[in-house]
PLY file of the C-alpha trace (Angstrom):
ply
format ascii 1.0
element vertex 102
property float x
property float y
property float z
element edge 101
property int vertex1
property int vertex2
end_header
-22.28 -13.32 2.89
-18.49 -13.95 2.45
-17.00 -17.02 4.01
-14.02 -16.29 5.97
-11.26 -18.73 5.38
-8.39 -19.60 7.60
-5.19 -20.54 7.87
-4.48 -23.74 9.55
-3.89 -22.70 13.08
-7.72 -21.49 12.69
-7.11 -17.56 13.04
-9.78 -15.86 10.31
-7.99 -12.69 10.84
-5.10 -13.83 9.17
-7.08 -14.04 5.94
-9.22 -11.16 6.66
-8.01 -8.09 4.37
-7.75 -10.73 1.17
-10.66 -11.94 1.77
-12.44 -8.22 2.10
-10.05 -7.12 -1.27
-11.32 -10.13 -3.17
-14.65 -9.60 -2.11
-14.55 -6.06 -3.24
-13.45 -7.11 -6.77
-15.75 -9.20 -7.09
-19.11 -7.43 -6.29
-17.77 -3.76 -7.98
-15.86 -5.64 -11.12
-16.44 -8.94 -11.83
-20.34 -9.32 -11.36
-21.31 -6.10 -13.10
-19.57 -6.83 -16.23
-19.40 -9.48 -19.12
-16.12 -10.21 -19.88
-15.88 -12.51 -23.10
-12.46 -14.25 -22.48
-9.39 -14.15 -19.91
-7.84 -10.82 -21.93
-10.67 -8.96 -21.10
-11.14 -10.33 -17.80
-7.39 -9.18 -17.41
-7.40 -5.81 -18.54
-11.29 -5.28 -16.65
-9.24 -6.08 -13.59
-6.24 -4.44 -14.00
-8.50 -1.04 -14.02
-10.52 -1.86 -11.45
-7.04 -2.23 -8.77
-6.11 1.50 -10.66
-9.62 2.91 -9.48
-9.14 0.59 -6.49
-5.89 2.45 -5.86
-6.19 5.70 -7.19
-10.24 6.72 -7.08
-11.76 4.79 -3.99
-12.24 5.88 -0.74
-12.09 3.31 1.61
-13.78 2.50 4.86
-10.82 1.41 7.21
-8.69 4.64 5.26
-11.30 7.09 7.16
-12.62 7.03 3.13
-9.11 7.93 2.40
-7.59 7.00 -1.05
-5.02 3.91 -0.93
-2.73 6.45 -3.18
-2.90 9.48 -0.56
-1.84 7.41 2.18
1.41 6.05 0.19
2.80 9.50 -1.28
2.26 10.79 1.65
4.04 8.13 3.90
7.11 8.22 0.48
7.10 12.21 1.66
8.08 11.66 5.09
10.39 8.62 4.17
12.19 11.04 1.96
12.35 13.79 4.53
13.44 11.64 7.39
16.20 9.76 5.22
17.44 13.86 4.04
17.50 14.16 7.69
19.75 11.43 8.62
22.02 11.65 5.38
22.46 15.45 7.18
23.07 14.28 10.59
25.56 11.49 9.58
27.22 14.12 7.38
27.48 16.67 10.09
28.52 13.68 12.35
31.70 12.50 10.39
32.36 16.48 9.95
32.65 16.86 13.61
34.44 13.44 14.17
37.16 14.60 11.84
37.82 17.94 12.90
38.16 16.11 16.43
41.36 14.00 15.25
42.83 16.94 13.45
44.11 18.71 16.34
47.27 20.87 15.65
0 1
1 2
2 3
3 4
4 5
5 6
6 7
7 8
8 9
9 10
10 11
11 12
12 13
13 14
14 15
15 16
16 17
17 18
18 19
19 20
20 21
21 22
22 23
23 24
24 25
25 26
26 27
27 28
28 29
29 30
30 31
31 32
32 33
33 34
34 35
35 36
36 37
37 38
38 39
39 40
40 41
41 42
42 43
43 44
44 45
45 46
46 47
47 48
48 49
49 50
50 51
51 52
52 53
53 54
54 55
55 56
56 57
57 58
58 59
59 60
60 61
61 62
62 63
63 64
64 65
65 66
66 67
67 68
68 69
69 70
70 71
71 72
72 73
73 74
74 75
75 76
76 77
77 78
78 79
79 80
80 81
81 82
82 83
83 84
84 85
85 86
86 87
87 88
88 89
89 90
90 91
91 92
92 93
93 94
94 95
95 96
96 97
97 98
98 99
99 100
100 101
């Protein structure tokens, strides 16, 4: 079992998604392979957070992918910022045509 560590006001949940990410690494990367020097360890790492990221469904996702989750929240942070940029715009139209009275 994993230890939980905590911070020093003694709340483990602080701690709690590192410690489940590390933990993760650890018994899918790091234990199942040889890695022959800190280079390899590197680069074995660094494609295990891309399948980490990209390829793995995860438990507290609904077995969503990390990756699905983030385009999809960039999607509707693009919409909603078209959406403002269009009411500001229409906005400042109508404030203008307001002071331009003949």
């Amino acid at each position: 079992p994993t230890k939980i560590s905590m911070d020093g006001k003694g709340r483990c949940i602080d701690n709690i998604f590192i410690e489940r990410l590390w933990r993760s690494v650890k018994y899918e990367c790091i234990y199942l392979q040889v890695f022959e020097n800190g280079t390899e360890l590197y680069k074995g790492i660094d494609e295990y957070f891309k399948f980490y990221n990209t390829n793995r469904g995860h438990q507290s996702l609904n077995y969503k992918k990390p990756i699905e989750l983030y385009k999809n929240a960039a999607w509707v942070m693009n919409k909603l910022t078209v959406i403002n940029k269009k009411k500001k715009e229409a906005k400042k139209k109508n404030s203008t045509s307001l002071t331009k009275t003949p």
